[in-house]
C-alpha positions in Angstrom: 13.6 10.5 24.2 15.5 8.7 21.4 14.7 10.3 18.0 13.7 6.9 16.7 11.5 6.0 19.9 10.0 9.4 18.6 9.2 8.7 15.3 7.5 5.5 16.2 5.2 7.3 18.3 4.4 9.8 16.0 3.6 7.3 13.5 1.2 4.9 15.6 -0.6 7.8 16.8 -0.9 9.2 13.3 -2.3 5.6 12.2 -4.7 5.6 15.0 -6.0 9.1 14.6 -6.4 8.4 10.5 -9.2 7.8 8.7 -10.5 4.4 6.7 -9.7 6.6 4.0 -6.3 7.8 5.1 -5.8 4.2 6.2 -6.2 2.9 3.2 -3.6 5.8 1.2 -0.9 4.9 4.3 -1.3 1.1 3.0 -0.7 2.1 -0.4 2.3 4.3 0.3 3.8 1.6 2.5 4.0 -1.3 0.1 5.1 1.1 -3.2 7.9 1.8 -0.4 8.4 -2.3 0.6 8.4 -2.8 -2.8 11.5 -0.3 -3.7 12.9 -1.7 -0.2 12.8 -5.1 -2.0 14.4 -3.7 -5.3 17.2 -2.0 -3.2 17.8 -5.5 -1.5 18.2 -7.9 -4.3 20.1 -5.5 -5.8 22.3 -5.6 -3.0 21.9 -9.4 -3.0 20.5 -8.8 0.5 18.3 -11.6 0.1 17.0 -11.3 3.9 15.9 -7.7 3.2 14.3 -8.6 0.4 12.4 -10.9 2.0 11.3 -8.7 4.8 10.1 -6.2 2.2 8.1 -8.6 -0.1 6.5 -10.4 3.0 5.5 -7.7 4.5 4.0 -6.3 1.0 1.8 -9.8 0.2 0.5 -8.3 3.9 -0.8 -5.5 2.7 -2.1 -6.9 -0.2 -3.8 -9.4 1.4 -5.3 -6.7 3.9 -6.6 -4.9 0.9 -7.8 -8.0 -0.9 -9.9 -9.1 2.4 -10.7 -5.4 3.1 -12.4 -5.1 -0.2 -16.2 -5.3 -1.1 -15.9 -6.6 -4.9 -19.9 -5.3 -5.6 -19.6 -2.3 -3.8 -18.3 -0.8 -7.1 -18.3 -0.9 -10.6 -14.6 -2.3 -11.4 -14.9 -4.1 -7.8 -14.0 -7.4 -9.3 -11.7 -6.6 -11.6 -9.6 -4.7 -8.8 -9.7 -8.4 -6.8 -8.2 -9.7 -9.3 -5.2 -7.7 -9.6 -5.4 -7.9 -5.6 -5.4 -11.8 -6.4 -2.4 -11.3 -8.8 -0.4 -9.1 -7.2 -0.5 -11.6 -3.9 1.1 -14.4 -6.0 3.1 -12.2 -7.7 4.9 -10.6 -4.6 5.2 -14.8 -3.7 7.2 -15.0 -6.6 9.0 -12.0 -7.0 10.1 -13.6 -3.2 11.1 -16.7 -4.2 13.1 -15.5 -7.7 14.4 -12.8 -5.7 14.3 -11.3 -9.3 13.9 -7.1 -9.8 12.3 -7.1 -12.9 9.0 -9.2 -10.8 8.9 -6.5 -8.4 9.0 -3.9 -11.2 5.9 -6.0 -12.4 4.5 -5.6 -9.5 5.3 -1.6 -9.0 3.8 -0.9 -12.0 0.6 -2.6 -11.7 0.2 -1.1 -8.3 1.1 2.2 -8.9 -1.5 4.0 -10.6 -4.0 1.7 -8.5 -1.9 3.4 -5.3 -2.6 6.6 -7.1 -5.9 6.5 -8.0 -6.9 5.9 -4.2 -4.9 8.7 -3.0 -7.0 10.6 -5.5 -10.4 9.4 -4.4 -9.2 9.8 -0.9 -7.8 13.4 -1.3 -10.6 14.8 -3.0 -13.2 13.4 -0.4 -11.4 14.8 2.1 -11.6 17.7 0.5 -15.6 18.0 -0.5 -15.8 17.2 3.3 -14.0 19.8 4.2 -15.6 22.8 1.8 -19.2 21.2 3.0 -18.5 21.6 6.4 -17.4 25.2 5.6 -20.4 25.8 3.9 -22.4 24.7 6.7 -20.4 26.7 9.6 
């Protein structure tokens, strides 16, 4: 078996054995990585790349924006909005093919990205020492 073909494989069946929660942490780390995939291109002046990376970014994004229950939380609105922004952001960090957009766009996201990985982790974790304490 190819050691790509591998890797795919590994990878869908990790997505489809994940959590919401680990869904949700994936999605994050996969569009800080399109978004340093998109810096790498235009630096390159690989405008095709670039593309690729941003589209598939404003994806996310919009998965995360639709995903999202604005009163399920205090802050719920607030985070659509930056949803809301980053989406036309990532449009015209696309169409300027310009680094210091996508930098923008990185450093909004990032401690956003972080902050669910946070959530996520420690969850995971109060799960885990309940079900310990049960057993």
């Amino acid at each position: 078996m190819p050691q790509r073909n591998a890797a795919s494989i590994y990878q869908s069946q990790a997505v489809q054995t994940a959590s919401q929660p680990q869904i949700l942490v994936m999605l994050c780390d996969r569009l800080m990585l399109d978004l340093n995939g998109a810096k790498g291109a235009i630096e390159k002046s690989n405008f095709e790349g670039a593309n690729e990376s941003l589209q598939h970014a404003q994806k996310i994004i919009r998965m995360l924006r639709t995903s999202l229950d604005p009163s399920g939380f205090k802050g719920g609105e607030d985070l659509m909005a930056i949803y809301l922004f980053l989406e036309r952001h990532l449009v015209k960090a696309n169409l300027e093919k310009k680094i210091s957009v996508v930098e923008e766009c990185e450093q909004i996201f990032s401690p956003i990205a972080e902050a669910w990985r946070t959530v996520v982790n420690r969850t995971e974790r109060e799960s885990e020492d309940a079900v310990a304490h049960v057993g």
